[in-house]
C-alpha positions in Angstrom: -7.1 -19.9 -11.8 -6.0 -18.0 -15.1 -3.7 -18.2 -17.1 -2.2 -15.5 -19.1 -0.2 -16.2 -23.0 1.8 -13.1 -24.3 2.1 -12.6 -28.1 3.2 -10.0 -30.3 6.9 -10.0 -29.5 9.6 -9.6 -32.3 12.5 -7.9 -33.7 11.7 -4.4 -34.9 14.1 -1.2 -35.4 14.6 1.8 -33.1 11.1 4.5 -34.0 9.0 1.5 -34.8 6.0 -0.3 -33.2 4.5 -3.2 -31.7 1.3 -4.4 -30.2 1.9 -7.2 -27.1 -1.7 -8.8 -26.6 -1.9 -10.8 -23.4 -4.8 -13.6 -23.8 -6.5 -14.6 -20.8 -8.0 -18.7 -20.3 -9.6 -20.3 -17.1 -11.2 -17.2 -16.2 -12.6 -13.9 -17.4 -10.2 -10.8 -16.9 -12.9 -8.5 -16.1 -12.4 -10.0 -12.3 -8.8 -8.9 -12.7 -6.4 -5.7 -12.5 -3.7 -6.4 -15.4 0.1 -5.3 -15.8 2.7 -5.6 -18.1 6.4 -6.0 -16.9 9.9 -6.2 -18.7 13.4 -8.0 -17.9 16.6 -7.1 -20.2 19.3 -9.1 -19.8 21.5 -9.1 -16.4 18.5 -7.0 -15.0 15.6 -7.4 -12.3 12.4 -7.1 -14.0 11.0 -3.7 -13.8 7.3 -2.3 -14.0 6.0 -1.0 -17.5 1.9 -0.1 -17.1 -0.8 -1.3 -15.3 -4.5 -0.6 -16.3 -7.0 -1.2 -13.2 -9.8 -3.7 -14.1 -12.6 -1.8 -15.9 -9.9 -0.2 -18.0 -11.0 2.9 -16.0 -7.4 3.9 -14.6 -3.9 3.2 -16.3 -0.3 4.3 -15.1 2.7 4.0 -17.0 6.3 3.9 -15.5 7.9 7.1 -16.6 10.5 5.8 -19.5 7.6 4.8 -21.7 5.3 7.3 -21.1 3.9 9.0 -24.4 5.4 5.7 -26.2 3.7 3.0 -24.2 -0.4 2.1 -23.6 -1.7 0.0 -21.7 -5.3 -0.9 -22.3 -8.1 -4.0 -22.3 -11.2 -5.6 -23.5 -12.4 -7.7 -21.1 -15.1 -9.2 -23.9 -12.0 -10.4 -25.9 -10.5 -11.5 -22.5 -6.7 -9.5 -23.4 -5.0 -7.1 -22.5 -2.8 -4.8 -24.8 0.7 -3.1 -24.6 1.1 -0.6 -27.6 4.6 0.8 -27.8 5.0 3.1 -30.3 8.9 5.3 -30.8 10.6 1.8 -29.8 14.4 2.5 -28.4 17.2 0.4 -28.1 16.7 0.0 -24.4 13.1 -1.1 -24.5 14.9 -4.6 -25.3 13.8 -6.9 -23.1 11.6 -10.4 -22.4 8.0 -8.7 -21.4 5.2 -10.4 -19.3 1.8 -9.8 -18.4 0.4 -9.9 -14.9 -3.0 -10.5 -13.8 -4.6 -9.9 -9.7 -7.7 -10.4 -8.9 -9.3 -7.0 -8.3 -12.5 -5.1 -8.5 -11.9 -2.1 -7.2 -11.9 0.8 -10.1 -8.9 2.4 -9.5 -6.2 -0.2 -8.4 -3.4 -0.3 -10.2 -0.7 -2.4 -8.6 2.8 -1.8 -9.9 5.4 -3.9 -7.7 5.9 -7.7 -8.6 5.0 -8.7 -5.5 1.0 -7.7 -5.7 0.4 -9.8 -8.8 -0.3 -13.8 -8.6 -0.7 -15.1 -11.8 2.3 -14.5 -14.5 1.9 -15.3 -18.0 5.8 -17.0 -20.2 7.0 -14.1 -21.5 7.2 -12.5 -25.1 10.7 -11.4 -26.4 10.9 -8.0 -27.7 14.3 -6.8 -29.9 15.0 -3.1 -31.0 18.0 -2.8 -33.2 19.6 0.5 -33.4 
């Protein structure tokens, strides 16, 4: 079983950056397609990116795409979210997502297909 830690979470203002790292234990993420997920206050938890196990295929919902990358190195065992032109609206609590997977170009984006859930970093942006 793995489990997954978020980091990298803060308070940063609107056109700034941050880097979310998602660290893996128990087992090694190369077995495992990986996503990152958001939930702002009063609000279901939405889809963000998702990057297939061998890094080979990515998707990113369409309100962060351009900002947002999703990417991973499986010899370091994380996963990475870098969001770049941060807005006001990108506030939210963000987790990572792991399902085991080897085939190169799945990339599951509903809530349902994942089974393991990292705690959840908290992400600000002040206007």
């Amino acid at each position: 079983q793995v489990q997954l830690v978020e980091s990298g979470g803060g308070l940063v203002q609107a056109g700034g950056s941050l880097r979310l790292s998602c660290a893996a234990s128990g087992r090694t993420l190369s077995s495992y397609a990986m996503g990152w997920f958001r939930q702002a206050p009063g609000k279901e938890r939405e889809f963000v990116a998702a990057i297939s196990w061998n890094g080979g295929t990515t998707y990113h919902t369409d309100s962060v795409k351009g900002r947002f990358t999703i990417s991973r190195d499986n010899a370091k065992n994380t996963v990475y979210l870098q969001m770049n032109s941060l807005k006001p609206e990108d506030t939210a609590v963000y987790y990572c997502a792991a399902e085991p997977s080897n085939v190169n170009d799945y990339v599951p984006v509903r809530i349902t297909q994942y089974g393991y859930w990292g705690q959840g970093t908290q992400v600000t942006v002040s206007s």
